[in-house]
N, C-alpha and C positions, 0 to 999 in steps of 0.2 A: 469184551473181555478176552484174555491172551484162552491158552489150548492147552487139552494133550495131545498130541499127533504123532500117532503111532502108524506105519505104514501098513496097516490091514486089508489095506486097498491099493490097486492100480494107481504106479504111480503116471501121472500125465505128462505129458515134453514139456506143460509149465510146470510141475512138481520137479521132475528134472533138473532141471535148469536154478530153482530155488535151491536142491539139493546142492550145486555147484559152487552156488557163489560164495564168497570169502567172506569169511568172519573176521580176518585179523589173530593178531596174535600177541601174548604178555608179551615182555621180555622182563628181564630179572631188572630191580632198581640198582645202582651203584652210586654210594652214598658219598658226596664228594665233603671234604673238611672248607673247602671255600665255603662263601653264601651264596645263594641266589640270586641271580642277577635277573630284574624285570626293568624292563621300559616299555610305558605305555604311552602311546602316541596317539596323541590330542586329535592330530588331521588324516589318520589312516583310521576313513571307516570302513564297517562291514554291513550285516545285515542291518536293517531295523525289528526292532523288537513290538511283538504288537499284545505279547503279556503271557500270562500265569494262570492255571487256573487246574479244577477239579469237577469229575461229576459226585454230585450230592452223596451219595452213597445205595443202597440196596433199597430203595425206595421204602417199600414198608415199613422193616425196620426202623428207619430216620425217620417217619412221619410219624409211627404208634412212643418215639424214645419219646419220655418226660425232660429229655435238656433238646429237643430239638434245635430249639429258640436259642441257645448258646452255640451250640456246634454251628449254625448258619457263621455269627457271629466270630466263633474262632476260625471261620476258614474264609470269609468275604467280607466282616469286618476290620476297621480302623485299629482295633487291639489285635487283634489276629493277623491270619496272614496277608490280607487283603488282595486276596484275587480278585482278578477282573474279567475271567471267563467263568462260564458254568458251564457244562455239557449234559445234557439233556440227553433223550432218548423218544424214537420216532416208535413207538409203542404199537403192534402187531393187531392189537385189541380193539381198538377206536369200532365204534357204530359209524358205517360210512354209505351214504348219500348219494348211489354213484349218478342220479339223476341232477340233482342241483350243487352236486361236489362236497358236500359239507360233513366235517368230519367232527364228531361230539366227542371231545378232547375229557371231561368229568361226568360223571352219575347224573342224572337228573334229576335235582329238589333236594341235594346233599351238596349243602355248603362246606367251602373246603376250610371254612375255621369249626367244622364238627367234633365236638369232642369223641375220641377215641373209643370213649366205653361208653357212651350213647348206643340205644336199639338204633338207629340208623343207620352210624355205621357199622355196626355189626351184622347188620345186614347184610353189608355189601358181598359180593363175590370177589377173590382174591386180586382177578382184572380190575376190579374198578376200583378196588382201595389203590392198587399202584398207579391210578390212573388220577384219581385224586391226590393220591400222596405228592405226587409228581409237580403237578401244578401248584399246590403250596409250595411246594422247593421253591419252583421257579419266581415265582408271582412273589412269595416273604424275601425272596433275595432280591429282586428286583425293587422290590418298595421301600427296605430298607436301608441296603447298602447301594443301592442308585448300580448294581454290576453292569457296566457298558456291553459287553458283548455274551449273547448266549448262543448257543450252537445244539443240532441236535443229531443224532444220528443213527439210523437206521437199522435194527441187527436183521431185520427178516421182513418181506411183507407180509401184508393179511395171508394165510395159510393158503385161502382157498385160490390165491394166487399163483400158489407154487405148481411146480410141477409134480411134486409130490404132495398135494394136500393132507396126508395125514402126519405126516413128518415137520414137527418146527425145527430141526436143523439140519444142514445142510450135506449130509454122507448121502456118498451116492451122487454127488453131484447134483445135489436138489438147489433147486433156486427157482425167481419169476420164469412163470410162462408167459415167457418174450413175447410171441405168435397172436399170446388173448389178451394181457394186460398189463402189457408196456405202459398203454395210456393211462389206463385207471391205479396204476401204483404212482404213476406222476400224480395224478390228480389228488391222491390219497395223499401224499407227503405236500403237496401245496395248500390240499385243504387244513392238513396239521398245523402247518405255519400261517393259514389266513386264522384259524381258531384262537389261537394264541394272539394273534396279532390283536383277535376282537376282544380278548381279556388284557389287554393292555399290554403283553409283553412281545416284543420284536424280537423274530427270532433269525439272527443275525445271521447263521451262513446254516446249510442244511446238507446232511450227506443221505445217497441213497445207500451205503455200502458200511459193513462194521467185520475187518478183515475177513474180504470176499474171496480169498483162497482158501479159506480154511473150511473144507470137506471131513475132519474127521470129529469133530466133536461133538457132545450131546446136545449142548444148548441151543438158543433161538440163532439161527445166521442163515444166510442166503449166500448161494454161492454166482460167481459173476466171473463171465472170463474177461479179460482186460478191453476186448474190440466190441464183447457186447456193453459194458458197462458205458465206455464214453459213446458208445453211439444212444444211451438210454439217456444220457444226461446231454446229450445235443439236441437230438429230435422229440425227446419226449419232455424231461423236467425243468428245463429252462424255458420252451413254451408255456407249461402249467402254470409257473410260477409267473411269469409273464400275465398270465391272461387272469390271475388272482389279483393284479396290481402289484406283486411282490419283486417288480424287479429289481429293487435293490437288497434281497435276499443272496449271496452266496450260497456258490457250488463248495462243496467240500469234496474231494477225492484224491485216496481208494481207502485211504485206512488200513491198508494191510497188518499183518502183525509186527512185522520186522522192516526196518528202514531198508535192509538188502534187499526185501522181497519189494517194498515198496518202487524202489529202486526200478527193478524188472517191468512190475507190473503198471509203472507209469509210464516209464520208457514205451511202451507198446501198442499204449490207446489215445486218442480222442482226447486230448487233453485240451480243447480250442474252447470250452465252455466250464471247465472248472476255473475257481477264483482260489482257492488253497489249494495246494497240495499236500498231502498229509500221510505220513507213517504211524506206526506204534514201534513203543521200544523196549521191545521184548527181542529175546535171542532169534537166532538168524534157525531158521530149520535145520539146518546141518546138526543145528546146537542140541535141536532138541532130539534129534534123533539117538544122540550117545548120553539122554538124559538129562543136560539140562534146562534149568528154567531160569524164570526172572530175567533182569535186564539187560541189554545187551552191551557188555564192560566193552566192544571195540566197533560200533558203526561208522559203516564208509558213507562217504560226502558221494551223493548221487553222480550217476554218470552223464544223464542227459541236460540236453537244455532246458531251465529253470522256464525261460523268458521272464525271469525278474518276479515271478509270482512267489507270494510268499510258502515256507513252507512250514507245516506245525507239526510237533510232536502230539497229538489228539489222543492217547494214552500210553502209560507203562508203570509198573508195579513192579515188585517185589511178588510172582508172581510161586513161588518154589520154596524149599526147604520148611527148617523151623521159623516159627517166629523169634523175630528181634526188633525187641523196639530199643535196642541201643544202640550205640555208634559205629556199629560195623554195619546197620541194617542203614543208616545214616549215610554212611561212605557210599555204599553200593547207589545212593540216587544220586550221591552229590557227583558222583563220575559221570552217569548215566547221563545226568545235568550237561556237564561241560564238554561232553565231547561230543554231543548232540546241537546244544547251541554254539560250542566255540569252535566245533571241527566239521560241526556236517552243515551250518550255518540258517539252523533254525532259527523263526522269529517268535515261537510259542511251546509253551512246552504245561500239557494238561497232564497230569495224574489222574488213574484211573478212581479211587472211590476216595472222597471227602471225608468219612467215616463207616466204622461197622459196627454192630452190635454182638462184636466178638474181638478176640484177638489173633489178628493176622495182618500180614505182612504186604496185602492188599489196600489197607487204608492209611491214611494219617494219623488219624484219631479212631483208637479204640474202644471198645467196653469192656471193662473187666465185669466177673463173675459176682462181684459187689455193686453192681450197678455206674460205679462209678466212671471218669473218662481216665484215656490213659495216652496221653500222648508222646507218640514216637520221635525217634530223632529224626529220621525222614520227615515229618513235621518241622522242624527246629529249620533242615534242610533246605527246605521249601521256601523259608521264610525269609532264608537269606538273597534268594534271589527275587521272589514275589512284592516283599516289601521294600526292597532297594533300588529294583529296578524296574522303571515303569513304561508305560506305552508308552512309543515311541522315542525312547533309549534308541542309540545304537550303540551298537558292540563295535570297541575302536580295537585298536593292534597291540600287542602286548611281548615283547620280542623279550625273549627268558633264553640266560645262561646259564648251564649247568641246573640244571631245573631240579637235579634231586630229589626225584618225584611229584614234586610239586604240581599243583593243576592251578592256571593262573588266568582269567578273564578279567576283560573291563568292558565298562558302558558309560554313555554318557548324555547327558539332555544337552541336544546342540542349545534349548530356548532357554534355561537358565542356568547351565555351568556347573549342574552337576554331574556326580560322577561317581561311580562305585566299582572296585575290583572284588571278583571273587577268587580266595585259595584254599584249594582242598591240598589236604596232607593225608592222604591214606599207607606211609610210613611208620613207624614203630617208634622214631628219632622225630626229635624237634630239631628246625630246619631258618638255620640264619637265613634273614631274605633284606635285601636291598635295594629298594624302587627309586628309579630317577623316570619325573615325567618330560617328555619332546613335546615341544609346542607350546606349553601352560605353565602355570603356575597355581599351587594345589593349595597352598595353607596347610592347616592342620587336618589330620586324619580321623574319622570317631573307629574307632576299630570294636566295632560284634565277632561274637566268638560262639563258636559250639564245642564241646570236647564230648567225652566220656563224661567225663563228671559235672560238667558246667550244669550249675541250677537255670532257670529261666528256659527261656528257648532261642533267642540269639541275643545274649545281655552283653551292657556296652562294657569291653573288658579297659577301655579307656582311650587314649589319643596318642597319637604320634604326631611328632613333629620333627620336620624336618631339618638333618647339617646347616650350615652355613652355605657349604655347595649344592642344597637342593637336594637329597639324599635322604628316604624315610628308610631308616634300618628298624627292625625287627625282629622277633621270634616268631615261627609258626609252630603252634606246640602237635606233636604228635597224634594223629590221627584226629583231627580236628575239620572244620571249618571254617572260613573268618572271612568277614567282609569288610572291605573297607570304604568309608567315604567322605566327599570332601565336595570341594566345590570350586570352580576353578575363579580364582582373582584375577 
């Protein structure tokens, strides 16, 4: 989870340096009486997309709600938004083995379909309900909605690891004690994944790091400088995992908070045994330092060399201010959305919580004070890209005239010829737009829409069809949404 980082402490030549780097900047819209001009081209590709997805929510919480079994449902189900990641959590708490490696992932002799208000599990200690809770997530999402890729990731080791053992986070510069259990925090995070592995769910890529710069906060985190972390994930956790049998387990790293910071903090290390590369997209530190939060409306396209690996957005929220579950709290991801995957050329982009059992600007799906669910336009949001666009889409070229604001993506399955544009309109003014596609030919369009007012949550506002020259004109209605899709003949 994103920070408050307030500079009460020494700042370090990496603090520094974070301090520097560029956030970008508005500029004012100028609203042209022409329409917009997009072409999207068929044979200019970009990244490949490898998906969508969210972690469950506040563990507890979601495991003690009476709609659990829906909320899985509306966020990795076929009606809902149907992601195809989950992001899990490499849990500080586990009973661990360090003789035969084995790490006891749930309670023992408490089945994880225990009812709630049962003496069993009221029994439990707070650790092991989340530890149980957790594995129901993972295990009912996997058995149900078949989710292809789960991931999990790491905010702290076992305490008595740290260099400060009595501290679970990371001020002062607490993190692993490198010197004593380098090895046994590999073995502990491989053992996490052979445990899982043994309750039947694969746990697709694992990070040892959950933004490993961030020193000032209260919560569970580790802190990690850039040259010790890939040399932890060379010599220590890709052997572990190795010698579990999990070799085709992924590395994930660094997870920083910010794409900028990430930027820095990959450029710097050992990146020769990581298989993702991965930011969060929360503001840049400069940001936060004059106050603000939440998501970062300008990240810059990395500076170093990729080497073709993919790179994920592995969280960001709406992390600041009041709550808004309507279309302006909507806008703020659907930006965060596109110029993430369409300018900094992400292939995955996770949201941080599934749901909470309140109302905040951190989840999709809320709980009001009524019990009931309350879902956000950031939902609605999500849903435009999660259910439209699927693994292994690429994101093709999209060359826009006069863009008017306008935010304008495409994607497409090379293996059967579909295809979906996304455009956001975070304007005041609805905005003529006129698409000519290069290379194909489209048919008719279903166009999904989100507004302010639109009921459903991306319901089909109808079809376009194109001129006689090839030509889908349309409206994008003011502060909206809208996907469109088609399939190429």
């Amino acid at each position: 989870m994103t920070r408050n980082l307030f500079f009460s402490k020494p700042i370090s030549w990496f603090g520094l340096m974070l301090f520097l780097w560029p956030t970008g900047c508005k500029k004012d819209v100028k609203w042209a009486n022409v329409p917009t001009k997009a072409v999207v081209e068929w044979d200019q590709e970009h990244q490949k997309i490898d998906g969508f997805g969210a972690r469950g929510g506040r563990v507890i919480p979601f495991f003690e709600s009476p709609k659990r079994d829906s909320i899985l449902a509306y966020l990795w189900g076929n009606s809902g938004l149907k992601l195809n990641i989950l992001r899990g959590k490499v849990l500080h708490t586990y009973p661990f083995n360090e003789q035969n490696r084995v790490v006891t992932i749930k309670p023992v002799g408490v089945d994880i379909d225990v009812a709630v208000s049962s003496p069993a599990y009221q029994a439990l200690s707070a650790d092991a309900r989340e530890e149980l809770g957790q594995l129901w997530i993972l295990k009912k999402a996997k058995e149900r909605f078949q989710v292809p890729i789960i991931i999990a990731s790491a905010w702290t080791p076992p305490l008595y690891m740290k260099t400060n053992p009595n501290s679970i986070s990371a001020k002062k510069f607490n993190g692993l004690n490198l010197n004593t259990y380098s090895t046994l925090f590999a073995r502990y995070l491989a053992g996490f994944a052979k445990a899982y592995q043994n309750e039947g769910i694969a746990i697709n890529a694992i990070s040892p790091s959950n933004e490993p710069e961030n020193v000032f906060s209260d919560w569970d985190a580790s802190y990690w400088a850039p040259n010790k972390l890939g040399e932890f994930i060379t010599k220590n956790l890709r052997p572990a995992l190795n010698e579990e049998g999990l070799q085709s387990t992924k590395i994930i790293g660094s997870e920083n908070a910010a794409w900028g910071t990430a930027n820095i903090f990959l450029s710097s290390m050992d990146r020769s045994n990581i298989d993702i590369l991965a930011g969060h997209g929360y503001v840049e530190v400069a940001d936060l330092i004059f106050g603000k939060r939440g998501y970062n409306p300008s990240p810059l396209k990395w500076t170093f060399d990729t080497g073709g690996k993919p790179m994920w957005v592995t969280e960001a929220s709406d992390d600041g201010g009041h709550y808004d579950a309507g279309i302006e709290g909507g806008l703020k991801l659907a930006v965060n959305m596109h110029k993430l995957i369409a300018e900094c050329d992400a292939s995955a982009y996770i949201f941080w919580l599934g749901m909470l059992a309140s109302q905040n600007n951190e989840a999709l799906i809320c709980t009001r004070s009524d019990g009931s669910l309350e879902f956000t336009k950031a939902y609605d949001v999500m849903g435009h890209y999660s259910r439209f666009i699927k693994a292994d889409y690429k994101r093709i070229n999209v060359a826009v005239q006069n863009a008017n604001g306008l935010l304008i993506s495409a994607y497409k399955d090379p293996q059967t010829g579909k295809f979906a544009m996304v455009v956001t309109n975070t304007g005041s003014k609805s905005v003529p737009l006129d698409i000519n596609l290069s290379g194909f030919v489209g048919g008719q369009l279903s166009n999904y829409q989100t507004t302010a007012t639109s009921a459903g949550h991306w319901g089909l506002k109808g079809t376009v069809t194109p001129t006689a020259s090839g030509v889908y004109s349309l409206t994008i209605p003011a502060k909206s949404v809208s996907t469109l899709e088609g399939t190429k003949q």
